[in-house]
py3Dmol code that shows the C-alpha trace and the ligand (Angstrom):
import py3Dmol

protein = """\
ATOM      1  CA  UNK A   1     196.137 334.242 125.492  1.00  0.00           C
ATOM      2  CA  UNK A   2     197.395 331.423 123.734  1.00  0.00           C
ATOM      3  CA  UNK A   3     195.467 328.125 122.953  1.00  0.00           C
ATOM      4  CA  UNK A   4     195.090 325.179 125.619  1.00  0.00           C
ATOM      5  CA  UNK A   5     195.181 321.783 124.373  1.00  0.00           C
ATOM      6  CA  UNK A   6     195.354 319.336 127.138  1.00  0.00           C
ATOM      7  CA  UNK A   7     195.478 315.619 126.957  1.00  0.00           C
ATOM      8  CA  UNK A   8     194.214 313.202 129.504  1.00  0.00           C
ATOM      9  CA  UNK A   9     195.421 309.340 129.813  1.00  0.00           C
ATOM     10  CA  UNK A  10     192.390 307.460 131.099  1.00  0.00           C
ATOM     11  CA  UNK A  11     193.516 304.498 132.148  1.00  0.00           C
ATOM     12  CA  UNK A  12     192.167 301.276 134.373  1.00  0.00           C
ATOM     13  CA  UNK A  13     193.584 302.471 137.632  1.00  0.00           C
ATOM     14  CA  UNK A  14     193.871 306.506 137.313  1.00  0.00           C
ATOM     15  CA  UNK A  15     193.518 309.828 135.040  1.00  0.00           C
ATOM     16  CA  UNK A  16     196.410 311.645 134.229  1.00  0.00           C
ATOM     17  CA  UNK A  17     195.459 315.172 132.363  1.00  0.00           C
ATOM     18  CA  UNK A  18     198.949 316.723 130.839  1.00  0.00           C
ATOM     19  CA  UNK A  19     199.553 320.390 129.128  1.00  0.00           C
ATOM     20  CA  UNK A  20     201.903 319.756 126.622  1.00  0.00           C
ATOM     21  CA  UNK A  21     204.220 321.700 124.523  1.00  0.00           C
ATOM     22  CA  UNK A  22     204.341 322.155 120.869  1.00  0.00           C
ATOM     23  CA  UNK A  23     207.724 319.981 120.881  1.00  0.00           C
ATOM     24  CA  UNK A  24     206.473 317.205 123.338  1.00  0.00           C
ATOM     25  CA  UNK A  25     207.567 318.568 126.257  1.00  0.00           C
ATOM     26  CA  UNK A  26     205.101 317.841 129.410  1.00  0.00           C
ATOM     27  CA  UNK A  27     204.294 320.966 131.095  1.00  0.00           C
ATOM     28  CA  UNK A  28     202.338 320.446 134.059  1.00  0.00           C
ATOM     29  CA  UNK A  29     199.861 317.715 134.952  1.00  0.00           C
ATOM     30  CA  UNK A  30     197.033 316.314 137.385  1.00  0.00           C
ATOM     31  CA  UNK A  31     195.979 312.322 137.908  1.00  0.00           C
ATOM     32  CA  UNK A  32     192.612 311.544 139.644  1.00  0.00           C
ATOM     33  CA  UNK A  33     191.645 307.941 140.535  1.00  0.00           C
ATOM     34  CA  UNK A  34     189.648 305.907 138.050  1.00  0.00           C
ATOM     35  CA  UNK A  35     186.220 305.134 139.135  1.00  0.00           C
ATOM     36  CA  UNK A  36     185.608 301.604 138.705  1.00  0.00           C
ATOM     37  CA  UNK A  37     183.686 299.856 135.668  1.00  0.00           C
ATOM     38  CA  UNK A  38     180.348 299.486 137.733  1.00  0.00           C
ATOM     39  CA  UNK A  39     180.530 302.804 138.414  1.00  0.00           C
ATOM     40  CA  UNK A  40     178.250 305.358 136.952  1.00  0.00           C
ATOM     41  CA  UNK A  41     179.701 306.485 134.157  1.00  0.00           C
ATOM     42  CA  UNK A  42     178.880 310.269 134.984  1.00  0.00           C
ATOM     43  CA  UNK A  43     182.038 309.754 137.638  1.00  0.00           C
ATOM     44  CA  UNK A  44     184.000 309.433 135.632  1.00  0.00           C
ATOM     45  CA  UNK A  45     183.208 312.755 133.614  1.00  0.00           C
ATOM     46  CA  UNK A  46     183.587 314.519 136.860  1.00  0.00           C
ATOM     47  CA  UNK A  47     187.318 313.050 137.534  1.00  0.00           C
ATOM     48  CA  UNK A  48     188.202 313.735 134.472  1.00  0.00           C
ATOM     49  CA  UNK A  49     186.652 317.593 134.328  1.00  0.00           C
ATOM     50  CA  UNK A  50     188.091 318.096 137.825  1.00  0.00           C
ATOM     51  CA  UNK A  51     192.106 316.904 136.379  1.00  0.00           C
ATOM     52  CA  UNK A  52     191.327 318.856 133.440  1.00  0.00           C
ATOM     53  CA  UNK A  53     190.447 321.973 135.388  1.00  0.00           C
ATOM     54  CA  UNK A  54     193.600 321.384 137.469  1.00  0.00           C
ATOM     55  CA  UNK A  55     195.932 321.553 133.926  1.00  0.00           C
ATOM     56  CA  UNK A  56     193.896 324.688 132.980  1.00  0.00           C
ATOM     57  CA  UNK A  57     194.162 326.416 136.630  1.00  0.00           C
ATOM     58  CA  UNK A  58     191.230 329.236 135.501  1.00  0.00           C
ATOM     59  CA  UNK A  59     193.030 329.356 131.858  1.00  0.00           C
ATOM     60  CA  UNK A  60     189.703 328.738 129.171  1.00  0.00           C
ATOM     61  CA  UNK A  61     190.217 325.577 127.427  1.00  0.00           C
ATOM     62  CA  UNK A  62     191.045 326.128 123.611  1.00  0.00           C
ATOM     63  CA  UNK A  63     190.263 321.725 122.967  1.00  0.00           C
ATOM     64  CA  UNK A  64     190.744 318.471 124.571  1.00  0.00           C
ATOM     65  CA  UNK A  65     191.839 314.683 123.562  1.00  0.00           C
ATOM     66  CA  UNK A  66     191.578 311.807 125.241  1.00  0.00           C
ATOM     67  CA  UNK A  67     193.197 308.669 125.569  1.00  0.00           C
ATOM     68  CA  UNK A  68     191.168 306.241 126.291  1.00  0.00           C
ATOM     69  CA  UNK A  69     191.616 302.587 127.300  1.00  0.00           C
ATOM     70  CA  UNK A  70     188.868 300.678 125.148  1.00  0.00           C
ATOM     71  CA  UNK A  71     187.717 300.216 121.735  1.00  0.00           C
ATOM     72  CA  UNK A  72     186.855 303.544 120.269  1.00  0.00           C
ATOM     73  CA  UNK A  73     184.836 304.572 117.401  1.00  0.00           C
ATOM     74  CA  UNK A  74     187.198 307.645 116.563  1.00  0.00           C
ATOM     75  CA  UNK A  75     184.401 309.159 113.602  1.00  0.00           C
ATOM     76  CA  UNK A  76     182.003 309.468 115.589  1.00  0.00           C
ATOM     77  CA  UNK A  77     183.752 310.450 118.990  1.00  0.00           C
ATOM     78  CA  UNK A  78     182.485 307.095 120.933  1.00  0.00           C
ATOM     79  CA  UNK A  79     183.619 304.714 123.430  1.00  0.00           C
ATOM     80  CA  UNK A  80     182.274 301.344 122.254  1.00  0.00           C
ATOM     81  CA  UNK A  81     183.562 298.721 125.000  1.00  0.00           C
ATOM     82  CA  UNK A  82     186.484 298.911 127.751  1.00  0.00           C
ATOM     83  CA  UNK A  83     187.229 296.518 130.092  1.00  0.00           C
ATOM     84  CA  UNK A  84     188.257 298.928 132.992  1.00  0.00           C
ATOM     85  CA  UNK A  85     186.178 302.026 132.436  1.00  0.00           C
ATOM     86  CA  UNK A  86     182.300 302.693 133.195  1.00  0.00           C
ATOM     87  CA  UNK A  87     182.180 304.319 129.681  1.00  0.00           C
ATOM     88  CA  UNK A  88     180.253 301.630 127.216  1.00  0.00           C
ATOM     89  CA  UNK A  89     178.950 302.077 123.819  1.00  0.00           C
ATOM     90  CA  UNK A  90     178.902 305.835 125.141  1.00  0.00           C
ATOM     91  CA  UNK A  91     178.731 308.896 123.394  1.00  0.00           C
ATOM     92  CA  UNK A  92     181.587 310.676 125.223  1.00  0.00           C
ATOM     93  CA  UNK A  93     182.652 313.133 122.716  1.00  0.00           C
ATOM     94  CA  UNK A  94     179.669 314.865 122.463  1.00  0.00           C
ATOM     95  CA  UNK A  95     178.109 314.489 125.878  1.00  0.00           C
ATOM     96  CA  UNK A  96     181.549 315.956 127.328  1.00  0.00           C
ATOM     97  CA  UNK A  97     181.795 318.938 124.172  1.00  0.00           C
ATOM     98  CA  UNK A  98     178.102 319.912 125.813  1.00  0.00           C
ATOM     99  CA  UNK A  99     179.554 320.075 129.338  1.00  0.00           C
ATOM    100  CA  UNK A 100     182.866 321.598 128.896  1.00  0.00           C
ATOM    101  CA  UNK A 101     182.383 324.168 125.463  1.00  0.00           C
ATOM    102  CA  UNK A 102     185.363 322.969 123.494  1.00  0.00           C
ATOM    103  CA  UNK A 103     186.005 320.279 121.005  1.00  0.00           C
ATOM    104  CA  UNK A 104     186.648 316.954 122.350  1.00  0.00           C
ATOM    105  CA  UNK A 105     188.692 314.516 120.162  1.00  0.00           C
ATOM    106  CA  UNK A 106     189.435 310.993 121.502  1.00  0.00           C
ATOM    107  CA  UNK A 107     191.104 307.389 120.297  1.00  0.00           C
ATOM    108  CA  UNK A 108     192.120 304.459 121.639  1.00  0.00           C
ATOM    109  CA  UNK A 109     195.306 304.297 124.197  1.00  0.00           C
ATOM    110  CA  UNK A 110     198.016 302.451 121.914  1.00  0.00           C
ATOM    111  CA  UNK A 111     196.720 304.310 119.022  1.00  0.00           C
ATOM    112  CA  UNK A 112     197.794 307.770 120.962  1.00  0.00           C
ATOM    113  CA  UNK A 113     201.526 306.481 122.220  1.00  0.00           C
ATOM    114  CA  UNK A 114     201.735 305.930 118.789  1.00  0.00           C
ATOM    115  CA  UNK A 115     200.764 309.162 117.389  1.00  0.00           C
ATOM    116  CA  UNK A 116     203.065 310.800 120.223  1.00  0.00           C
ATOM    117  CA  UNK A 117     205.679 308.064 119.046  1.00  0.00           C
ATOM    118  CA  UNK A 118     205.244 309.534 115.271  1.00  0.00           C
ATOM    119  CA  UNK A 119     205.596 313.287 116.322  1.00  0.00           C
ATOM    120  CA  UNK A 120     208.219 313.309 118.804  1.00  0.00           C
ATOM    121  CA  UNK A 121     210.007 309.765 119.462  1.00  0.00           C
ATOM    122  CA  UNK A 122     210.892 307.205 117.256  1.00  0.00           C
ATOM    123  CA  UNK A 123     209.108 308.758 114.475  1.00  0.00           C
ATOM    124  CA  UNK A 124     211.496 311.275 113.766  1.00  0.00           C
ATOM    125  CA  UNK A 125     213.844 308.676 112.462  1.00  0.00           C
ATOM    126  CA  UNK A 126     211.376 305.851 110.899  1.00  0.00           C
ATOM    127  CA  UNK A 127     208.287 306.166 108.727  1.00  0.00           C
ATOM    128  CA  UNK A 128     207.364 302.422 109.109  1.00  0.00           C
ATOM    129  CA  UNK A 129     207.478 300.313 112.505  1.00  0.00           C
ATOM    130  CA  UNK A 130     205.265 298.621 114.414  1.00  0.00           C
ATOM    131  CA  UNK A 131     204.645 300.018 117.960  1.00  0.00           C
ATOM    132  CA  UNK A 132     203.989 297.207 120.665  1.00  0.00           C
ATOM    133  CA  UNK A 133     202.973 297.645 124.294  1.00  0.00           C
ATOM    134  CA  UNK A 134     204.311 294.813 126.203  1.00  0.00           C
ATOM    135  CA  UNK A 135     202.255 296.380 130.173  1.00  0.00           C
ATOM    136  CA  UNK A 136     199.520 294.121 131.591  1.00  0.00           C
ATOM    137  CA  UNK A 137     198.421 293.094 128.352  1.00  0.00           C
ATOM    138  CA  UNK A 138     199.927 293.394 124.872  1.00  0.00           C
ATOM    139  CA  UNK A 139     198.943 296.192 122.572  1.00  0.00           C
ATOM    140  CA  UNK A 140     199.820 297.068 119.319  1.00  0.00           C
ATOM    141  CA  UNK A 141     199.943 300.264 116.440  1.00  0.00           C
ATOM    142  CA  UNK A 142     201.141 300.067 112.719  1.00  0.00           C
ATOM    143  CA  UNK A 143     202.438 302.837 111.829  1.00  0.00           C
ATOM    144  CA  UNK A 144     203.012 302.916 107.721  1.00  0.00           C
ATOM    145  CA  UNK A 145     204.166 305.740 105.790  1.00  0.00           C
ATOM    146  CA  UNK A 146     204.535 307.726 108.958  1.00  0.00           C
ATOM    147  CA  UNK A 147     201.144 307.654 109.916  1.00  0.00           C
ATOM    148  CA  UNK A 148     198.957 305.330 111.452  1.00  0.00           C
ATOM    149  CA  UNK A 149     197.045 302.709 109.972  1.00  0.00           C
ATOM    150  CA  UNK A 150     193.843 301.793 111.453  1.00  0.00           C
ATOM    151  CA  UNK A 151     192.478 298.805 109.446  1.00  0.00           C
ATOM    152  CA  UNK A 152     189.197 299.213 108.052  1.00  0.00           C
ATOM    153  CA  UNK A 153     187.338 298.993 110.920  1.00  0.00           C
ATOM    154  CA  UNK A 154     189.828 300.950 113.281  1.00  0.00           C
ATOM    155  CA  UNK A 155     190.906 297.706 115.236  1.00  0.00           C
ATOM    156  CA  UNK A 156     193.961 296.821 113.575  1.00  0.00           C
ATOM    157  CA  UNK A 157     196.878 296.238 115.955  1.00  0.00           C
ATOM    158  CA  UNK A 158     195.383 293.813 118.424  1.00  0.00           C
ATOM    159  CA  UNK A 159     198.583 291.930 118.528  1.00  0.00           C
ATOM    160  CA  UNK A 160     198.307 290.485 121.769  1.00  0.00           C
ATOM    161  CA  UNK A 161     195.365 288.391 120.863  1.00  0.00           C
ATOM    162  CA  UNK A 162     196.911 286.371 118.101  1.00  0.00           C
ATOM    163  CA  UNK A 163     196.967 282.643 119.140  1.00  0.00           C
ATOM    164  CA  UNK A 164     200.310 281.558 119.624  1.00  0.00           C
ATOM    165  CA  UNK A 165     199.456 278.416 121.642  1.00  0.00           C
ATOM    166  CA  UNK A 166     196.117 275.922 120.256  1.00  0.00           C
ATOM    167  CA  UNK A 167     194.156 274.708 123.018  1.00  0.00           C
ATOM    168  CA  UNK A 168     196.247 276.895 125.476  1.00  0.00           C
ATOM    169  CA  UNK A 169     195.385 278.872 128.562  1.00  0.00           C
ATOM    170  CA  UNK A 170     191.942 280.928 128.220  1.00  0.00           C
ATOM    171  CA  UNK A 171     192.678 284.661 128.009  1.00  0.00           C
ATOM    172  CA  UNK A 172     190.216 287.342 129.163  1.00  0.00           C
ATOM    173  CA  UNK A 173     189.259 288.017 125.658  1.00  0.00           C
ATOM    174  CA  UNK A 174     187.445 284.572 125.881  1.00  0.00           C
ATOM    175  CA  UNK A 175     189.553 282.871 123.580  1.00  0.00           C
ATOM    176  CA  UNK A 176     192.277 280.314 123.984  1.00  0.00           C
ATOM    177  CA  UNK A 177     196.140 280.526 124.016  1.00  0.00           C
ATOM    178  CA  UNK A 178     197.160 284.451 123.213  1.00  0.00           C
ATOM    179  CA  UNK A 179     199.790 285.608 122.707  1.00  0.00           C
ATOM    180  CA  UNK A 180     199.264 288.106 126.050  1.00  0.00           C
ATOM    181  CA  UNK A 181     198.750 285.060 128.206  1.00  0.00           C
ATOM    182  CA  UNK A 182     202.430 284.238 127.911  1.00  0.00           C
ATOM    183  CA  UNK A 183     204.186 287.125 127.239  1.00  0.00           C
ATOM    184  CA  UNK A 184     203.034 290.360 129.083  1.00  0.00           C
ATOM    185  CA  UNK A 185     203.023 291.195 132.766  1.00  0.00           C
ATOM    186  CA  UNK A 186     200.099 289.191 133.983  1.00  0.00           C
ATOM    187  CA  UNK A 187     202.141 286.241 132.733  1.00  0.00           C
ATOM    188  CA  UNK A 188     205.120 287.790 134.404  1.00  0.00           C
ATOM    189  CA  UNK A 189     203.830 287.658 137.683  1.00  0.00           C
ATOM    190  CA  UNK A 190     201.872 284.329 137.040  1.00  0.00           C
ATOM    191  CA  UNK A 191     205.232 282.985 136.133  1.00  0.00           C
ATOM    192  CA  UNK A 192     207.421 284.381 138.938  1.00  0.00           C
ATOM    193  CA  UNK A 193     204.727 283.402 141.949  1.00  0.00           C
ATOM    194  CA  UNK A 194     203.758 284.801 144.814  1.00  0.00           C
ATOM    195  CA  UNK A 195     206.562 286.384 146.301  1.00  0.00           C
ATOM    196  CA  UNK A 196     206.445 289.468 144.021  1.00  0.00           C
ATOM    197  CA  UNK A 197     203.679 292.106 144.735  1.00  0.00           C
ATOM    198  CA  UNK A 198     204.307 293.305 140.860  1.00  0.00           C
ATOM    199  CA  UNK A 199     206.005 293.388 137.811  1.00  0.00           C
ATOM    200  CA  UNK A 200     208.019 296.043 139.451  1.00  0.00           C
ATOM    201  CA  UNK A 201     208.821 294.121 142.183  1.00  0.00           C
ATOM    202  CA  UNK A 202     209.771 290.572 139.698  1.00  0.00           C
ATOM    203  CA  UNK A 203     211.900 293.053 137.310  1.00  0.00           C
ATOM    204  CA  UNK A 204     214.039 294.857 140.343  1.00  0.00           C
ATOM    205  CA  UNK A 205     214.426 291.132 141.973  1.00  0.00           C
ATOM    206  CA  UNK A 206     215.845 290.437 138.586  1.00  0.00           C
ATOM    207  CA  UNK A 207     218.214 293.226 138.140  1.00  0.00           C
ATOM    208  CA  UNK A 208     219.631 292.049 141.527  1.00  0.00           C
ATOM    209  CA  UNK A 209     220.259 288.404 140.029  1.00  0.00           C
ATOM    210  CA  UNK A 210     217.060 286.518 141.903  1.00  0.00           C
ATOM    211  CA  UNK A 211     217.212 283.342 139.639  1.00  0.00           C
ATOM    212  CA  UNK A 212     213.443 282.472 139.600  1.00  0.00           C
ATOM    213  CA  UNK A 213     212.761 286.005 138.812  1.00  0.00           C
ATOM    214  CA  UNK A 214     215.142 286.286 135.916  1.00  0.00           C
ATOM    215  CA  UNK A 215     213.632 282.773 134.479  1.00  0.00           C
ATOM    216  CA  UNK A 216     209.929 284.233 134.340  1.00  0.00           C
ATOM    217  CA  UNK A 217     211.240 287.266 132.624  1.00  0.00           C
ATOM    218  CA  UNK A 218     213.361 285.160 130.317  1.00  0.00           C
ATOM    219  CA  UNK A 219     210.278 282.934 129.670  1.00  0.00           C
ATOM    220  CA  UNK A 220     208.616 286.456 128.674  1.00  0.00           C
ATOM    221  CA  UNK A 221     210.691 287.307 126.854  1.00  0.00           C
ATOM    222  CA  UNK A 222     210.969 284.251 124.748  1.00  0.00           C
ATOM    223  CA  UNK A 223     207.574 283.934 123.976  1.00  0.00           C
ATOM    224  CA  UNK A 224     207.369 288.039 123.097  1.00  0.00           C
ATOM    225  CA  UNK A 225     209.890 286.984 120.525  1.00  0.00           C
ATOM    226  CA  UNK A 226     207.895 284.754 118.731  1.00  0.00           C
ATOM    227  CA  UNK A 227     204.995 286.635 118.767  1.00  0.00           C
ATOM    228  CA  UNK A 228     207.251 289.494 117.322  1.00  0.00           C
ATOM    229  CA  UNK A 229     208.461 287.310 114.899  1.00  0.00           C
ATOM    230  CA  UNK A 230     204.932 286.439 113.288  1.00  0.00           C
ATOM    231  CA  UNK A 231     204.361 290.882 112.923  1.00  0.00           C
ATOM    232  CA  UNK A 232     208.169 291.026 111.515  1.00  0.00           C
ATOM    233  CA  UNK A 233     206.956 288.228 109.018  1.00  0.00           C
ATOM    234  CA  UNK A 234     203.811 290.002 108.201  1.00  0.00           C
ATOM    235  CA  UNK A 235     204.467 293.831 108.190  1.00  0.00           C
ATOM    236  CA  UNK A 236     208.363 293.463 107.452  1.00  0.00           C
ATOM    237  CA  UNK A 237     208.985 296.912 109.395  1.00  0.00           C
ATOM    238  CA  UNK A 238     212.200 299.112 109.393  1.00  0.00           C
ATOM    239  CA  UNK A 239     211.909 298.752 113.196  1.00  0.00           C
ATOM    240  CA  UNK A 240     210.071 297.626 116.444  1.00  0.00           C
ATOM    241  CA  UNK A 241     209.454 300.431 119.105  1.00  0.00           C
ATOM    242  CA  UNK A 242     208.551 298.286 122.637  1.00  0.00           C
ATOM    243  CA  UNK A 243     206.349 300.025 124.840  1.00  0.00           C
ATOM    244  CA  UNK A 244     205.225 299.599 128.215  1.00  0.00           C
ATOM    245  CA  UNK A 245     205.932 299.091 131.863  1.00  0.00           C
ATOM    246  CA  UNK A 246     207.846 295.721 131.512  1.00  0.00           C
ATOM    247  CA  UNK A 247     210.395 297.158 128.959  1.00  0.00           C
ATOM    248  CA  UNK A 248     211.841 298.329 132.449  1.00  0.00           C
ATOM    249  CA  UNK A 249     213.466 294.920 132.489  1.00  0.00           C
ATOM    250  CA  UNK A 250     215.316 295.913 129.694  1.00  0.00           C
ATOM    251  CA  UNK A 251     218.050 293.187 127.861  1.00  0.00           C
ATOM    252  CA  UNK A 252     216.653 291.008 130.833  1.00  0.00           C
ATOM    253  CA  UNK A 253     213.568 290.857 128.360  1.00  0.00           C
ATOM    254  CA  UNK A 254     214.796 292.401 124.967  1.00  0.00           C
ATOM    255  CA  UNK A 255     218.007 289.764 125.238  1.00  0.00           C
ATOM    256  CA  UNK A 256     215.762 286.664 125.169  1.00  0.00           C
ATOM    257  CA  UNK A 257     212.969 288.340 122.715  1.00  0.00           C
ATOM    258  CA  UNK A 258     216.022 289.099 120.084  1.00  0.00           C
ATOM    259  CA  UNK A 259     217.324 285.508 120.273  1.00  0.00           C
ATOM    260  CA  UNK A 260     213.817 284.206 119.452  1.00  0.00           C
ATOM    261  CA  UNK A 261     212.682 286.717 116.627  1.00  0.00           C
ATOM    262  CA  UNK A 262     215.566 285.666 115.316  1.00  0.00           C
ATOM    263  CA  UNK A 263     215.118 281.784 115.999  1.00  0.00           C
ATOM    264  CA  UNK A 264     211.050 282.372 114.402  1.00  0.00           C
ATOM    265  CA  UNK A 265     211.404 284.711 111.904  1.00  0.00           C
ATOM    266  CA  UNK A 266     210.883 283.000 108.275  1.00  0.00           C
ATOM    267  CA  UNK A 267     214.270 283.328 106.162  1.00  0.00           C
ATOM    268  CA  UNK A 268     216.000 284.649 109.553  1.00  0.00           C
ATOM    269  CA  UNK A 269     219.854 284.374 107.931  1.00  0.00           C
ATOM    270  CA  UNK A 270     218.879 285.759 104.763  1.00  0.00           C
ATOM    271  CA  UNK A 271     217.102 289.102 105.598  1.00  0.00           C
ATOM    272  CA  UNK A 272     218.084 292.283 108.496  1.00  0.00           C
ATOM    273  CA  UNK A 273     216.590 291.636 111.563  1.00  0.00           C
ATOM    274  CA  UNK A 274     214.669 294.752 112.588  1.00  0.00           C
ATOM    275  CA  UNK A 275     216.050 296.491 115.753  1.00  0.00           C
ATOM    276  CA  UNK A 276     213.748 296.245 118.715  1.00  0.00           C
ATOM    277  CA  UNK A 277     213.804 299.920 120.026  1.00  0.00           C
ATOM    278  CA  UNK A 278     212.424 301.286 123.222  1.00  0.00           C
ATOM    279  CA  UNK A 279     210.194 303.607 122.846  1.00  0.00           C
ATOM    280  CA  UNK A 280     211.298 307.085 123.648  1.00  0.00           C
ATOM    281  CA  UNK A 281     207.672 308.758 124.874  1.00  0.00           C
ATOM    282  CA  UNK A 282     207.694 306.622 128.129  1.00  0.00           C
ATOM    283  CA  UNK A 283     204.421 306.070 130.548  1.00  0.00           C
ATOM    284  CA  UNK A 284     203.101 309.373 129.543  1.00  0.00           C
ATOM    285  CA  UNK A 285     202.453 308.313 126.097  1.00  0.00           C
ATOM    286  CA  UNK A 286     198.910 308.397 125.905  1.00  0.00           C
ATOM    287  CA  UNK A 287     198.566 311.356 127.436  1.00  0.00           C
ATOM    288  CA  UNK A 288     201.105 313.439 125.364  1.00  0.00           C
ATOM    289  CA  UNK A 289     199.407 311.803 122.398  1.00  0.00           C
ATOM    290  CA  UNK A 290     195.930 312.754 123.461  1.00  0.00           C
ATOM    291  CA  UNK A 291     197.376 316.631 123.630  1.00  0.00           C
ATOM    292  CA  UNK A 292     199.013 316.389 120.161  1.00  0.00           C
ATOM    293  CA  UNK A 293     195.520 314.928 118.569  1.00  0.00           C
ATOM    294  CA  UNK A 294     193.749 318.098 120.672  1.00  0.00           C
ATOM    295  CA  UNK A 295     195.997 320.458 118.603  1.00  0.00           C
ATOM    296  CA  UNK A 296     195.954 318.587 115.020  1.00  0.00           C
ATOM    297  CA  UNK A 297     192.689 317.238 114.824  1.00  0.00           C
TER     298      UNK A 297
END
"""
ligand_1 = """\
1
ZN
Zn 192.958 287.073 124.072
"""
view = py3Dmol.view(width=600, height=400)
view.addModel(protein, "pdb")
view.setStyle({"model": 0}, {"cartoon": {"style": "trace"}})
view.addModel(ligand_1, "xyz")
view.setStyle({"model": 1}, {"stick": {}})
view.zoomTo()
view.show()
C-alpha cells in the first residue's frame, strides 16, 4: 500500500484535513468545526482525529503535519500560544504521535502556505520573495535561497505587526498603530461599515462599482502598500506573492498597493519595482503545506 501523508489546516473557525499528491494536487479532504479557545483542548484532538480518519477512510496512516494557527515551537513539536485555538504552550506533537502511532510534524500557518508556495506555486519560478497574507490579519514568510527563513527564534515574518502609525489605533497584539489595523480585512470591514456582513460581501459590492465599498478597499490597499514598501526596502526580494482571502479584490486592492510601494519605496525611480504576485496555492495553502512537511520532514 502506498504511504499516507495527510495535512490538516487548523484554523480559528474550522479543520480542513487534505490527502495530497506528490505534485500538489488535493486529493480528497474533510473540515470539522473548530472548538473554541475555552474549550478543552482534548476537543480539539478529537476533531482533528475524526477529519483525519475521514482522509484515511480505514487506509493506516504512514505521517501527519499540521498547520497550525499560533506560534509554534517547530523543534520540539509544540504549540506555544494561539489566539483562536484551545492548544497553549501544549505539547501536541507528542501527545497526538501517542494517540494516533505515526509521526506528527507541525509549524505555524503562514510558514506552511509558504512551504507549499516553495514546492508547487510561485516557487518554481523564484528562489527569493517574501510571502504575505493579507486575510483577517496580516501574515508574513521570507523565503531566501528557496527555502524558508525562520529568524533565530522561529518568529520572523510577523509583518503585520510593524508600526506604521505612532500613537495609532490599539491592535489585538496590545500594541499601538500596526500595520494589520489598517490594512487587512478587519480594517476592511471597519472601513466599509455596517452594511457588509464580510469581506466577501465589501469586495463583491466593489466589483459591482458600490463607491463606499471600493474607497475602503482602496484605503486598504494604500496602506498595504506602504507597509510593503518598508519589506521591499528591507529584504529587496525578486518578488511579492499576496496571500489571503482579500486578494479576491484583486487590482481593486493590488492597483492602489502598487501605486503606493511605489510612492514609499526608498530610491523608487532608480531601482525595479518587485511584481506583487498572487499566490498560486489558494485557501488550501496550509493544508497542502502541512501534507508536503508530512512527506519531507
Ligand atoms: Zn499588532
Amino acid at each position: 500500500m502506498s504511504p499516507l501523508h495527510v495535512g490538516v489546516d487548523i484554523g480559528g473557525t474550522k479543520v480542513l484535513a487534505g490527502e495530497v499528491s506528490t505534485e500538489g494536487r488535493v486529493l480528497r479532504t474533510a473540515r470539522r468545526r473548530t472548538p473554541g479557545r475555552l474549550a478543552d483542548p482534548r476537543e480539539l484532538d478529537d476533531a482533528v482525529t475524526e477529519a483525519v480518519e475521514e482522509v484515511a477512510d480505514g487506509r493506516p496512516l504512514t505521517s501527519v503535519g499540521l498547520s497550525v494557527a499560533g506560534l509554534v515551537d517547530v523543534a520540539r513539536g509544540r504549540v506555544r500560544f494561539s489566539t483562536h485555538l484551545p492548544w497553549q504552550e501544549d505539547d501536541t506533537a507528542a501527545r497526538l504521535t501517542a494517540r494516533w502511532g505515526v509521526p506528527v510534524l507541525l509549524d505555524n500557518d503562514v510558514s506552511c502556505a509558504a512551504i507549499a508556495e516553495l514546492a508547487f506555486g510561485r516557487g518554481l519560478s523564484h528562489s527569493d520573495f517574501l510571502l504575505v497574507t493579507i486575510g483577517t490579519g496580516i501574515g508574513g514568510a521570507i523565503i531566501h535561497r528557496g527555502s524558508l527563513w525562520r529568524g533565530a527564534n522561529g518568529m520572523a515574518g510577523e509583518f503585520g505587526h510593524v508600526r506604521v502609525v505612532p500613537d495609532g489605533r490599539v491592535c489585538e497584539c496590545g500594541m499601538r498603530g500596526c500595520l494589520e489595523e489598517y490594512a487587512s480585512g478587519n480594517a476592511l470591514l471597519r472601513l466599509a461599515g455596517d452594511a457588509y456582513e464580510d469581506g466577501q460581501a465589501v469586495t463583491a459590492a466593489a466589483h459591482a462599482g458600490d463607491p463606499v465599498a471600493i474607497q475602503a478597499i482602496t484605503s486598504v490597499g494604500d496602506w498595504f502598500g506602504i507597509g510593503l514598501a518598508g519589506l521591499v526596502g528591507s529584504f529587496d526580494p525578486a518578488a511579492l506573492v499576496i496571500g489571503g482571502g482579500v486578494v479576491d479584490a484583486g487590482e481593486l486592492l493590488l492597483g492602489p498597493t502598487r501605486v503606493a510601494l511605489e510612492r514609499h519605496l526608498v530610491g523608487a525611480g532608480h531601482r525595479d519595482l518587485p511584481p506583487l504576485l498572487v499566490a498560486a496555492c489558494g485557501p488550501a495553502a496550509g493544508m497542502v503545506g502541512a501534507a508536503h512537511l508530512a512527506r519531507t520532514g
